[in-house]
C-alpha positions, 0 to 999 in steps of 0.5 A, a space after each residue: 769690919 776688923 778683928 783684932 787676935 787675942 791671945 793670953 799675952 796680949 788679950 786683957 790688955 787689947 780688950 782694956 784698949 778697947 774699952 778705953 777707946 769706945 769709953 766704956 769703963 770695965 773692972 778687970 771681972 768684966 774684962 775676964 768675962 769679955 776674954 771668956 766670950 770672946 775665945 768661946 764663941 770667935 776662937 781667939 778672935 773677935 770683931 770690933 763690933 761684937 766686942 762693943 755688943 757684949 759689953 753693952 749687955 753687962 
């Protein structure tokens, strides 16, 4: 299970990675609500995984 750290320079942008990677196709609302996500509930960082399962959810 890898973790990846986001922060305010590099975070969108890591996420808009990894929505590239697992193909799934995001606009920037979703990404913004994945950062939101992922820093409320894994302070700063969060899991492959979980990153997958919330953007199912959207």
């Amino acid at each position: 299970k890898r973790n990846f750290v986001l922060d305010k320079m590099t975070g969108t942008q890591t996420i808009k990675q990894k929505m590239e990677q697992m193909n799934i196709d995001a606009c920037d609302e979703d990404i913004t609500k994945a950062m939101r996500y992922v820093k409320s509930k894994e302070k700063g960082t969060i899991s492959d995984t979980r990153l997958m399962d919330f953007l199912k959810q959207q």
